[in-house]
CHARMM internal coordinates of N, CA and C (Angstrom, degrees):
IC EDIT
DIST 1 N 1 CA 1.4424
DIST 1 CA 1 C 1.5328
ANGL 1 N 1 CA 1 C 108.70
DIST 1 C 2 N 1.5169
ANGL 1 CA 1 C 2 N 111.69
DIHE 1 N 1 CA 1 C 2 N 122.12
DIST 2 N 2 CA 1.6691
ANGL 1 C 2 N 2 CA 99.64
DIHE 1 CA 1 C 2 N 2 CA -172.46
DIST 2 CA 2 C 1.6696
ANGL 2 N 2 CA 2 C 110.62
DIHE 1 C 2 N 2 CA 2 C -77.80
DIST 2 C 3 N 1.2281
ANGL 2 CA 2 C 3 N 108.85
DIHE 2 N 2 CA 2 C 3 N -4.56
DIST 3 N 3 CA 2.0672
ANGL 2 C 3 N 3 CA 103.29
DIHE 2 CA 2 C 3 N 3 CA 175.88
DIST 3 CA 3 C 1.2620
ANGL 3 N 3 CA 3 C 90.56
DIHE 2 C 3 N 3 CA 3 C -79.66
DIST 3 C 4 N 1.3520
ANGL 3 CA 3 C 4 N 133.55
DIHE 3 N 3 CA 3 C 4 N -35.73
DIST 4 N 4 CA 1.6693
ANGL 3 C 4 N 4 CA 107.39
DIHE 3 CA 3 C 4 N 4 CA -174.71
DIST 4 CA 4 C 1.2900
ANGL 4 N 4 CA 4 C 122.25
DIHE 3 C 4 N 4 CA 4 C -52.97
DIST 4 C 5 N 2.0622
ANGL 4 CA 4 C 5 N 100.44
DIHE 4 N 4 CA 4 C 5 N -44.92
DIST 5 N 5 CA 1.3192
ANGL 4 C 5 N 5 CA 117.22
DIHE 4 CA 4 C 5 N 5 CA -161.57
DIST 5 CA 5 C 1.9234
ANGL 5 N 5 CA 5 C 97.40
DIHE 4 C 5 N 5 CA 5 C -64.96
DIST 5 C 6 N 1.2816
ANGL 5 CA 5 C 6 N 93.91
DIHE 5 N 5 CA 5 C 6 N -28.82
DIST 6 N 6 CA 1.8712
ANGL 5 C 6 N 6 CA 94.94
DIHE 5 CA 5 C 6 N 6 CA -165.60
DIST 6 CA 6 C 1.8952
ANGL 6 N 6 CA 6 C 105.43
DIHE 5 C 6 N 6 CA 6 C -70.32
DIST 6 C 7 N 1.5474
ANGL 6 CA 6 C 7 N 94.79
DIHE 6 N 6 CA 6 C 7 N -46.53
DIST 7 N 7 CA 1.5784
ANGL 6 C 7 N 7 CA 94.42
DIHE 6 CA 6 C 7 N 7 CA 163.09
DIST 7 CA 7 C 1.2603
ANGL 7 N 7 CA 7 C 142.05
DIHE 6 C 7 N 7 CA 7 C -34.73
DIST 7 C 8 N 1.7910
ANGL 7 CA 7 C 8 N 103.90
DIHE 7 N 7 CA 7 C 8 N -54.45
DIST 8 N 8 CA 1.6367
ANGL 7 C 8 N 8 CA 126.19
DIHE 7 CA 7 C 8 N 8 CA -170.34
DIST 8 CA 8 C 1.2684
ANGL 8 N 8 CA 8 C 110.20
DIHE 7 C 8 N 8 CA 8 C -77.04
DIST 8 C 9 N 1.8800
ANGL 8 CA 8 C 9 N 116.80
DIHE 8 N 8 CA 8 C 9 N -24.95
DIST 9 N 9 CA 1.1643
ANGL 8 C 9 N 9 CA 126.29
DIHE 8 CA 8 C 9 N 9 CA 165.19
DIST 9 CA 9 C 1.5739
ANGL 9 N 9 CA 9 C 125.50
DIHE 8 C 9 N 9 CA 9 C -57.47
DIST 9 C 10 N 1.5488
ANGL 9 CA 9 C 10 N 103.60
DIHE 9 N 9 CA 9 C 10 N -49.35
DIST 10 N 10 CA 1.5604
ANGL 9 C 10 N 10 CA 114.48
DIHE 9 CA 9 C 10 N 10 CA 160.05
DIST 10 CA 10 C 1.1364
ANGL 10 N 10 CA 10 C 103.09
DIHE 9 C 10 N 10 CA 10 C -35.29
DIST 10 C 11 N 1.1890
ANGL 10 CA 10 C 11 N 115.75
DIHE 10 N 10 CA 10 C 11 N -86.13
DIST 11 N 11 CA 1.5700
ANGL 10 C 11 N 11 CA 124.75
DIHE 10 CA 10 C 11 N 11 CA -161.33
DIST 11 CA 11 C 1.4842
ANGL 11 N 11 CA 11 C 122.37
DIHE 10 C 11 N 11 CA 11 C -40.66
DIST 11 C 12 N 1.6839
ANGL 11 CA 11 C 12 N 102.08
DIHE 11 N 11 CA 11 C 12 N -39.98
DIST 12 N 12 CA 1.4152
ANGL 11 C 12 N 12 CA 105.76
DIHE 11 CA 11 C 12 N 12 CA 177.66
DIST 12 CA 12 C 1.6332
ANGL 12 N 12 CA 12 C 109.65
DIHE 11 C 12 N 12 CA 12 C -72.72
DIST 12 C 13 N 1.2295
ANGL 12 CA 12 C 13 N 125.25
DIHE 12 N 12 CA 12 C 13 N -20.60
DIST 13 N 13 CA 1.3623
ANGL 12 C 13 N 13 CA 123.37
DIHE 12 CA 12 C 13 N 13 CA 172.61
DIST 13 CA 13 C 1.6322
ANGL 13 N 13 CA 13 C 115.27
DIHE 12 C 13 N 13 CA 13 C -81.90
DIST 13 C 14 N 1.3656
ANGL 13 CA 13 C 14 N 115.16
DIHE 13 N 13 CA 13 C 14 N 3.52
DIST 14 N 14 CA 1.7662
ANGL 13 C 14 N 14 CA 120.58
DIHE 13 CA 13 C 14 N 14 CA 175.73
DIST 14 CA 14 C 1.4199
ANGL 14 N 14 CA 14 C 112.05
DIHE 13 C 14 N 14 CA 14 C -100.99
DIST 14 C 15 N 1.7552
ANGL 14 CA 14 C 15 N 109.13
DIHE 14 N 14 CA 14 C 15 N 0.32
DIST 15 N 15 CA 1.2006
ANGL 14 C 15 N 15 CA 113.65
DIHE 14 CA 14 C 15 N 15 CA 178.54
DIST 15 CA 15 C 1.3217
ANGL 15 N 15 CA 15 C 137.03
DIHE 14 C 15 N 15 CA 15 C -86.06
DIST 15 C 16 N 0.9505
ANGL 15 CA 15 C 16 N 110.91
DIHE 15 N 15 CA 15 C 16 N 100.98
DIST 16 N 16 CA 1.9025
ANGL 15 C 16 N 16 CA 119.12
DIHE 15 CA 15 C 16 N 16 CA -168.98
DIST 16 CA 16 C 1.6707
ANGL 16 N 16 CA 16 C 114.06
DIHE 15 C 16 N 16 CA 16 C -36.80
DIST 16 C 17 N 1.2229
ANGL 16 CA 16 C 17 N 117.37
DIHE 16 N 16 CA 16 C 17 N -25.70
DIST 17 N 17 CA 1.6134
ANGL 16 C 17 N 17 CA 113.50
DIHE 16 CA 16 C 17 N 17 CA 169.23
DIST 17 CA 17 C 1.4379
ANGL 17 N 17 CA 17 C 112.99
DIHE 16 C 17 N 17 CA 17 C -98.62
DIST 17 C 18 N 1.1062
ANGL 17 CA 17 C 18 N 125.39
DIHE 17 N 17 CA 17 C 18 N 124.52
DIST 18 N 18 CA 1.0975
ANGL 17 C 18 N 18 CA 112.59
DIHE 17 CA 17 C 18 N 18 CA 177.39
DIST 18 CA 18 C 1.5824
ANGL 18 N 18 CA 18 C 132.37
DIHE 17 C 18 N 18 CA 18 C -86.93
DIST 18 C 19 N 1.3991
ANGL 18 CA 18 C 19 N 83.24
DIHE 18 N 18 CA 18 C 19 N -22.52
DIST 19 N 19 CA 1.7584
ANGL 18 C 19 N 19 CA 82.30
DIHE 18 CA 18 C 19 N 19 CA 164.46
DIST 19 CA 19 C 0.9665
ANGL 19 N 19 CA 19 C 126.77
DIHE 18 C 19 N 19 CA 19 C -93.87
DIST 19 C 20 N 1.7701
ANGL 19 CA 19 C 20 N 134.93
DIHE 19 N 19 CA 19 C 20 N 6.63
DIST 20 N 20 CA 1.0773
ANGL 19 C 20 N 20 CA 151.40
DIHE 19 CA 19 C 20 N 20 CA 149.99
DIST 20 CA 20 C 1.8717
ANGL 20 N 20 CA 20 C 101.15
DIHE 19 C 20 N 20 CA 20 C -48.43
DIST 20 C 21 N 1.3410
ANGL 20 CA 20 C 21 N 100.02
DIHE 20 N 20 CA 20 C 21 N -66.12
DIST 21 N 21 CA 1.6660
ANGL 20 C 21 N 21 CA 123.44
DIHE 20 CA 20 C 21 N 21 CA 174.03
DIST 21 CA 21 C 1.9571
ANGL 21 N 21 CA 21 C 104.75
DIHE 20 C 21 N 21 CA 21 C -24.78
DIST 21 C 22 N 1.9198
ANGL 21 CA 21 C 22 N 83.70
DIHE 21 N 21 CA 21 C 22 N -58.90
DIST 22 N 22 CA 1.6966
ANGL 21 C 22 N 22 CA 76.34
DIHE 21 CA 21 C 22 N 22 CA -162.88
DIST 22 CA 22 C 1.0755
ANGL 22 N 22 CA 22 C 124.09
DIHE 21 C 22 N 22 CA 22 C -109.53
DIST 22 C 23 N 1.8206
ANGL 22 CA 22 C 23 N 110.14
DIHE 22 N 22 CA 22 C 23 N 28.12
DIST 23 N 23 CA 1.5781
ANGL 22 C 23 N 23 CA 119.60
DIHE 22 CA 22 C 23 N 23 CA 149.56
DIST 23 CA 23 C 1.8301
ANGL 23 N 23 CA 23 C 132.31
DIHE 22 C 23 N 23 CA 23 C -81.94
DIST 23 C 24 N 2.0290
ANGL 23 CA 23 C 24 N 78.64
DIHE 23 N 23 CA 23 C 24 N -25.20
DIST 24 N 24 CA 1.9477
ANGL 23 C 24 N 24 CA 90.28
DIHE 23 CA 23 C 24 N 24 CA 152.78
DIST 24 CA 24 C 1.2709
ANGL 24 N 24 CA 24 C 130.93
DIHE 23 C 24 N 24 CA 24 C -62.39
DIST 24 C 25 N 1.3706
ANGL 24 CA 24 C 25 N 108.74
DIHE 24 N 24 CA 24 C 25 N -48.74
DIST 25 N 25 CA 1.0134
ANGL 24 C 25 N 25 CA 117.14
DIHE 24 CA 24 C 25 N 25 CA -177.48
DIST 25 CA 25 C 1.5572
ANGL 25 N 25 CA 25 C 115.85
DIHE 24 C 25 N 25 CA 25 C -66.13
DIST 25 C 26 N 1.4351
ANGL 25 CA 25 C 26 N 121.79
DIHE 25 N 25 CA 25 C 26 N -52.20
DIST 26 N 26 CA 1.2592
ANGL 25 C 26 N 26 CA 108.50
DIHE 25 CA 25 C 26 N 26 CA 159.81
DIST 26 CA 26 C 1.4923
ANGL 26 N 26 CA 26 C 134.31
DIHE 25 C 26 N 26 CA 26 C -45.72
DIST 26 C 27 N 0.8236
ANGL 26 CA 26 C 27 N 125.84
DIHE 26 N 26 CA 26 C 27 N -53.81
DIST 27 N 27 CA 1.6986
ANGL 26 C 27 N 27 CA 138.54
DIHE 26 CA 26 C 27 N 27 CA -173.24
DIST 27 CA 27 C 1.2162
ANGL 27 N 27 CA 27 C 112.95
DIHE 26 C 27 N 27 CA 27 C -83.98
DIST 27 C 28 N 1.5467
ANGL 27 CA 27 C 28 N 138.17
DIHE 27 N 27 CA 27 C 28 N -19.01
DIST 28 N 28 CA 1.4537
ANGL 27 C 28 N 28 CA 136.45
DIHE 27 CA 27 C 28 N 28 CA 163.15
DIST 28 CA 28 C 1.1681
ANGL 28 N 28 CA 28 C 110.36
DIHE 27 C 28 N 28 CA 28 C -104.53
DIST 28 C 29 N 1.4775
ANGL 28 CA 28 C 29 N 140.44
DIHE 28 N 28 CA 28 C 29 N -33.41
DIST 29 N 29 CA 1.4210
ANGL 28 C 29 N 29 CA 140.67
DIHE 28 CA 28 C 29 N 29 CA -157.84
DIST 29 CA 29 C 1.5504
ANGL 29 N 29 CA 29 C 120.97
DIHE 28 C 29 N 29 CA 29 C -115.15
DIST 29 C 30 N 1.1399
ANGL 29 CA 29 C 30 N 104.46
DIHE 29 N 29 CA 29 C 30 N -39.53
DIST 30 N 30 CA 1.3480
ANGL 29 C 30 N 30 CA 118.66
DIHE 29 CA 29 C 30 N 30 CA 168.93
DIST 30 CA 30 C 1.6057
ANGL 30 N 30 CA 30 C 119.20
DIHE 29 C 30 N 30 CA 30 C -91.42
DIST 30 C 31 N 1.5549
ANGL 30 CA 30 C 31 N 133.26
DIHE 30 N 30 CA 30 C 31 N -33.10
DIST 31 N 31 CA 1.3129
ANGL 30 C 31 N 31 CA 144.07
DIHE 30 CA 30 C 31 N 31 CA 172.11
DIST 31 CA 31 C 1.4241
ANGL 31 N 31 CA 31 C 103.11
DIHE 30 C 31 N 31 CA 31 C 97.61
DIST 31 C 32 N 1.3438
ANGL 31 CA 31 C 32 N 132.43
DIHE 31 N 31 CA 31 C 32 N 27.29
DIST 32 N 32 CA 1.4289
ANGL 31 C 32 N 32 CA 116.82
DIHE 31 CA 31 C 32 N 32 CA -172.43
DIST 32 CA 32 C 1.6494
ANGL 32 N 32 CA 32 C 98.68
DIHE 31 C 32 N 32 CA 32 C -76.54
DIST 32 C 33 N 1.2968
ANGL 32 CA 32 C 33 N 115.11
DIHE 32 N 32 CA 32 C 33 N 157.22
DIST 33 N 33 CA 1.6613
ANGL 32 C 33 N 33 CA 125.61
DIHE 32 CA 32 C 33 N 33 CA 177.52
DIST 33 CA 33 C 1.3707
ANGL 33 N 33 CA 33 C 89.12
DIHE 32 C 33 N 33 CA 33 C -74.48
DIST 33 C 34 N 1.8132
ANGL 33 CA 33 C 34 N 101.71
DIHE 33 N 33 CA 33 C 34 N 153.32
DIST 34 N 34 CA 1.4544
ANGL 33 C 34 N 34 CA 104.56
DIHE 33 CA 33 C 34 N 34 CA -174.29
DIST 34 CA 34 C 1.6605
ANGL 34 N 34 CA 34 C 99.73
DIHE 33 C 34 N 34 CA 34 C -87.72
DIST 34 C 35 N 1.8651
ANGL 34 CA 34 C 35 N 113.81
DIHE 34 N 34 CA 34 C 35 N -12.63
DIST 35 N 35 CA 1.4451
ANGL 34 C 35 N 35 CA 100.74
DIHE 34 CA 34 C 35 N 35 CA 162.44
DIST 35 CA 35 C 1.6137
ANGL 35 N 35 CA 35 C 133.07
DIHE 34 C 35 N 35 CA 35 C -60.46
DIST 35 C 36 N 1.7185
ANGL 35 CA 35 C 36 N 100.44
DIHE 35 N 35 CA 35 C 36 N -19.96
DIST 36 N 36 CA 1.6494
ANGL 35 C 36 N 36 CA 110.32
DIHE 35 CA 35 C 36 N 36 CA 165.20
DIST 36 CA 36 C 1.0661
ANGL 36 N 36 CA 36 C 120.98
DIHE 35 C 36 N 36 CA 36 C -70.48
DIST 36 C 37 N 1.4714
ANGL 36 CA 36 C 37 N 110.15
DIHE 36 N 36 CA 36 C 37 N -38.90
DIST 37 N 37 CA 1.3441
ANGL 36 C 37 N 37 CA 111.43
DIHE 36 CA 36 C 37 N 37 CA -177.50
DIST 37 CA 37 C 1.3795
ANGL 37 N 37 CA 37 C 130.22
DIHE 36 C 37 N 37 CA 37 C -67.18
DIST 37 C 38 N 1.2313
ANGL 37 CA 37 C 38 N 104.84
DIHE 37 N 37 CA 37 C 38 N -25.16
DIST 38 N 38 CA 1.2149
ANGL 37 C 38 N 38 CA 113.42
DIHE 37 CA 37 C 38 N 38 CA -164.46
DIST 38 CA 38 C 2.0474
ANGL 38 N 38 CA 38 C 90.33
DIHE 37 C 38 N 38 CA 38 C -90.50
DIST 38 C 39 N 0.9634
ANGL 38 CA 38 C 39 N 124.15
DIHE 38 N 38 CA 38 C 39 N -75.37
DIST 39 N 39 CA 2.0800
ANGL 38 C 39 N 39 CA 118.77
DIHE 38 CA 38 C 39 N 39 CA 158.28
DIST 39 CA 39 C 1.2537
ANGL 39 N 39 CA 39 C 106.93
DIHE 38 C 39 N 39 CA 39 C -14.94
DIST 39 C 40 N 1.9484
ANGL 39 CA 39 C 40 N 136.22
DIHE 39 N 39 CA 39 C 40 N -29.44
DIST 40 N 40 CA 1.4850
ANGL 39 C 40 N 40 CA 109.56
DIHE 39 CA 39 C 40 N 40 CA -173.65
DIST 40 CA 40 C 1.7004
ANGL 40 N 40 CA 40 C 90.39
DIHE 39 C 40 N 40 CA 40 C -102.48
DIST 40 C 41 N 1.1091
ANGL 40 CA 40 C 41 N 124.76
DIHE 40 N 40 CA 40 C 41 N -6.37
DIST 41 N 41 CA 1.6412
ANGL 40 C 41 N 41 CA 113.88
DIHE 40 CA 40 C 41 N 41 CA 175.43
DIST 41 CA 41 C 1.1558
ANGL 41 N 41 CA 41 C 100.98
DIHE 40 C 41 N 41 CA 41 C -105.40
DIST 41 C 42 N 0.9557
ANGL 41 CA 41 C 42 N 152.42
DIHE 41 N 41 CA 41 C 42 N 51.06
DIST 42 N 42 CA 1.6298
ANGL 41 C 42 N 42 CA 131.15
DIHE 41 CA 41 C 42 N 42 CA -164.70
DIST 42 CA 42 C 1.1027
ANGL 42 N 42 CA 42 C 150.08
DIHE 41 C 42 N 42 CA 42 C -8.74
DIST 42 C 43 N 1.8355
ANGL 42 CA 42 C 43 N 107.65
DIHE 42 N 42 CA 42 C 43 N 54.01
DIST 43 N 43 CA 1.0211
ANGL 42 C 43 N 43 CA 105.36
DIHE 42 CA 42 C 43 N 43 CA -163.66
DIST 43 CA 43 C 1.5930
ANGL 43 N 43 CA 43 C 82.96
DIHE 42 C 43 N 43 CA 43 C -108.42
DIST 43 C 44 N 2.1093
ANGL 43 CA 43 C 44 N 92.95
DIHE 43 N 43 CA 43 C 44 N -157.79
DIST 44 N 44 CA 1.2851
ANGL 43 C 44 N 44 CA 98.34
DIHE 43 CA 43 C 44 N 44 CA 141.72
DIST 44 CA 44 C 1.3863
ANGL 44 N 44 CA 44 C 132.81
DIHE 43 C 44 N 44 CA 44 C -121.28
DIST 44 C 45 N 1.2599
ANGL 44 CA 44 C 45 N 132.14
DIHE 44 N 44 CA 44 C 45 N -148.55
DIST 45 N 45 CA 1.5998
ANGL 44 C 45 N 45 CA 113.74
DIHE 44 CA 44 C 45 N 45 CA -165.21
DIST 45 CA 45 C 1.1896
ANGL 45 N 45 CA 45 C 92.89
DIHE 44 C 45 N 45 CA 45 C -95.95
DIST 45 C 46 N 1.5526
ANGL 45 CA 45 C 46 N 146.11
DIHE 45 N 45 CA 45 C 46 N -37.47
DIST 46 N 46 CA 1.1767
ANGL 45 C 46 N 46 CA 141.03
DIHE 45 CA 45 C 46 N 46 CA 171.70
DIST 46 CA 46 C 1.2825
ANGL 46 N 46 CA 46 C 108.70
DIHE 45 C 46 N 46 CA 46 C -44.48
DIST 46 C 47 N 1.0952
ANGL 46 CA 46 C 47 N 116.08
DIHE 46 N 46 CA 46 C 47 N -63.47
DIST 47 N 47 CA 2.3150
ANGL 46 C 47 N 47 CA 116.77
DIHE 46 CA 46 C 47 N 47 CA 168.96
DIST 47 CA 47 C 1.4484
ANGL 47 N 47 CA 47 C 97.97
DIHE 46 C 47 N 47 CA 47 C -44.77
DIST 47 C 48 N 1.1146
ANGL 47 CA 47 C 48 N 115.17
DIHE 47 N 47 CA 47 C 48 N -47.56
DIST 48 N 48 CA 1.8547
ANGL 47 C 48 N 48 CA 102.68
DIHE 47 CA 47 C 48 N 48 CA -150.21
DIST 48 CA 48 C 1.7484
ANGL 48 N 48 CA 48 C 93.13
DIHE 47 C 48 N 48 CA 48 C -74.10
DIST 48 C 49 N 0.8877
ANGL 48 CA 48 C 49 N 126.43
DIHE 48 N 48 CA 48 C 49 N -22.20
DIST 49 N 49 CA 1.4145
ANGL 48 C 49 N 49 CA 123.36
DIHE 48 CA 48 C 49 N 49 CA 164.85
DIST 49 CA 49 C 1.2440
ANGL 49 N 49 CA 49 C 128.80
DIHE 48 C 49 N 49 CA 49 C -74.96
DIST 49 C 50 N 1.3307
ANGL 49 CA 49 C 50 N 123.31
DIHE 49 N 49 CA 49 C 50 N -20.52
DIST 50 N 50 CA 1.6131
ANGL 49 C 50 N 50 CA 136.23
DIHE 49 CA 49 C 50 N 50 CA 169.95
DIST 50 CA 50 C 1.3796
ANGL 50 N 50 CA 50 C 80.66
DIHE 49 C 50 N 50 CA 50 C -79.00
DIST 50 C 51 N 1.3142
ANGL 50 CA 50 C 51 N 145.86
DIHE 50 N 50 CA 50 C 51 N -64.46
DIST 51 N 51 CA 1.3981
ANGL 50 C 51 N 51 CA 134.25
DIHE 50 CA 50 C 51 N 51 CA -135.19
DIST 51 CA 51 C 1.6725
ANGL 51 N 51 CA 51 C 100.15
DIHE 50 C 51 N 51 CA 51 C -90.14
DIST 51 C 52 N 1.3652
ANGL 51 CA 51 C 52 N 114.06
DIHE 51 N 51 CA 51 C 52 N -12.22
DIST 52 N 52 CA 1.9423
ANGL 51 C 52 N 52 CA 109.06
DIHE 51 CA 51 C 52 N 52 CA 165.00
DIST 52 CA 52 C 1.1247
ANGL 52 N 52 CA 52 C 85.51
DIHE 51 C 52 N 52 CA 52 C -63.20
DIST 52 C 53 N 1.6423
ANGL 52 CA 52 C 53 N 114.60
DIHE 52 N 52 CA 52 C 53 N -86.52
DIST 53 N 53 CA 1.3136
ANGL 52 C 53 N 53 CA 116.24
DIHE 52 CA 52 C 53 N 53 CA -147.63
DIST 53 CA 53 C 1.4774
ANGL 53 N 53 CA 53 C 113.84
DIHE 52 C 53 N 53 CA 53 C -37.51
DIST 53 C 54 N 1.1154
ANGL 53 CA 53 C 54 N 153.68
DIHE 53 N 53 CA 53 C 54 N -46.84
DIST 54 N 54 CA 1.1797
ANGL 53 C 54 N 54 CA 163.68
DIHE 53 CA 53 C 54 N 54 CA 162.09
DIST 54 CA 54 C 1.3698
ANGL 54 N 54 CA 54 C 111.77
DIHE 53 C 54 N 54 CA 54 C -45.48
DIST 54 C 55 N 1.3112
ANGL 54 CA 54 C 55 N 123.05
DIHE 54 N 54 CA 54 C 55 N -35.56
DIST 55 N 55 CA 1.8873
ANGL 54 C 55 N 55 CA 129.91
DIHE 54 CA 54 C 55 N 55 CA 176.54
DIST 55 CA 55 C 1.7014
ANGL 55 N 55 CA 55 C 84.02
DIHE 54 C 55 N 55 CA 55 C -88.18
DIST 55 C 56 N 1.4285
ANGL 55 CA 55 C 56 N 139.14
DIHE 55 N 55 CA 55 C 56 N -7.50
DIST 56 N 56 CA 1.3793
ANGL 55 C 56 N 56 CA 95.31
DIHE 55 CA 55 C 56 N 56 CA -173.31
DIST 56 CA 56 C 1.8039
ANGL 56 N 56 CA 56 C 110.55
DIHE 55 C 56 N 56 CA 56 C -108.81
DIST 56 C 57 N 1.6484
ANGL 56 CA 56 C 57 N 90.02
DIHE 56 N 56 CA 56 C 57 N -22.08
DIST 57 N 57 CA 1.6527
ANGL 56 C 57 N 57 CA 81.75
DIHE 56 CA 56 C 57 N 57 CA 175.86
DIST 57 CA 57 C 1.8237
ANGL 57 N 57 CA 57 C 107.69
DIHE 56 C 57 N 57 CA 57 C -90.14
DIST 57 C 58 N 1.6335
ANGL 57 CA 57 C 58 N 118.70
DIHE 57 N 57 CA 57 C 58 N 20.72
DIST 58 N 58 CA 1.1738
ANGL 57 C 58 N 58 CA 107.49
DIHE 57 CA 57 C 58 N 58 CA 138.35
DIST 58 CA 58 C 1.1892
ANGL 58 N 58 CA 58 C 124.40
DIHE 57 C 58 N 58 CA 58 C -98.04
DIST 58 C 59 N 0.9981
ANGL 58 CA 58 C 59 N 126.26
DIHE 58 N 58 CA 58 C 59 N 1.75
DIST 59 N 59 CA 1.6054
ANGL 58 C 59 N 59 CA 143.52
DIHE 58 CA 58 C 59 N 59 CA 177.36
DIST 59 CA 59 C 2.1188
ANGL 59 N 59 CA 59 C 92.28
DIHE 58 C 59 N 59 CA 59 C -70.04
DIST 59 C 60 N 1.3710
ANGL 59 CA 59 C 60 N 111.98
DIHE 59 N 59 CA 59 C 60 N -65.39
DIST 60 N 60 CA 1.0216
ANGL 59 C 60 N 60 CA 120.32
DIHE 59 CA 59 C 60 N 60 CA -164.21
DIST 60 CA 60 C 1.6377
ANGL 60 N 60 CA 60 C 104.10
DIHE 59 C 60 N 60 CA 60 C -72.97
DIST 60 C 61 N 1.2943
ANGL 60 CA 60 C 61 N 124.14
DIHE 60 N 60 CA 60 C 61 N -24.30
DIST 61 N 61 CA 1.4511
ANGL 60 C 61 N 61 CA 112.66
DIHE 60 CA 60 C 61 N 61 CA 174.83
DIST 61 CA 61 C 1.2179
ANGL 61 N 61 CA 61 C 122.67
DIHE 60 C 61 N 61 CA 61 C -70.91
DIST 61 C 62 N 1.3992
ANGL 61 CA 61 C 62 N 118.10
DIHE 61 N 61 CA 61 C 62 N -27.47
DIST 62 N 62 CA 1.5938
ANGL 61 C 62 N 62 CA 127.24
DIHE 61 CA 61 C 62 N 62 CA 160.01
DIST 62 CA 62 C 1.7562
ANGL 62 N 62 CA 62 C 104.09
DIHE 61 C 62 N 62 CA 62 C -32.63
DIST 62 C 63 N 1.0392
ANGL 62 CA 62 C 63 N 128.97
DIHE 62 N 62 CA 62 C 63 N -37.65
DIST 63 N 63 CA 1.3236
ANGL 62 C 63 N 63 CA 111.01
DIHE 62 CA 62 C 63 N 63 CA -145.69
DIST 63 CA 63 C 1.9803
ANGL 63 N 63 CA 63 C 87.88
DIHE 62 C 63 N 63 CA 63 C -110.83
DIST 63 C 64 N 1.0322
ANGL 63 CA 63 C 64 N 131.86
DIHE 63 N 63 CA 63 C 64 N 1.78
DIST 64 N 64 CA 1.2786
ANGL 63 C 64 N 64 CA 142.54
DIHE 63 CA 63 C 64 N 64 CA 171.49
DIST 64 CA 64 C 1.5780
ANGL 64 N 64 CA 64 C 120.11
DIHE 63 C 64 N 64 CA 64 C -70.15
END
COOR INIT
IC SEED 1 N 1 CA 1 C
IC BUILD
């Protein structure tokens, strides 16, 4: 549904980290592999997964 996508986008732009912002955006919105993701941040995929979890319950405090 594109109002969700336009919504979740809001939200991801109210987010005080931004690279919290644009590991959501990669990995839920866009479809990048979290093995890409993790090669365009330099992490690794073990980090890039500590660092969702961490982008998502700020994702969810937005709405608190």
């Amino acid at each position: 549904n594109v109002q969700v996508i336009i919504d979740v986008r809001k939200t991801l732009d109210r987010m005080s980290n931004r690279r919290y912002a644009e590991v959501l955006d990669m990995l839920m919105l866009r479809g990048v592999s979290p093995e890409e993701a993790a090669r365009l941040l330099g992490v690794t995929v073990a980090n890039l997964y500590n660092i969702k979890r961490r982008a998502i319950n700020q994702f969810i405090s937005c709405f608190e």
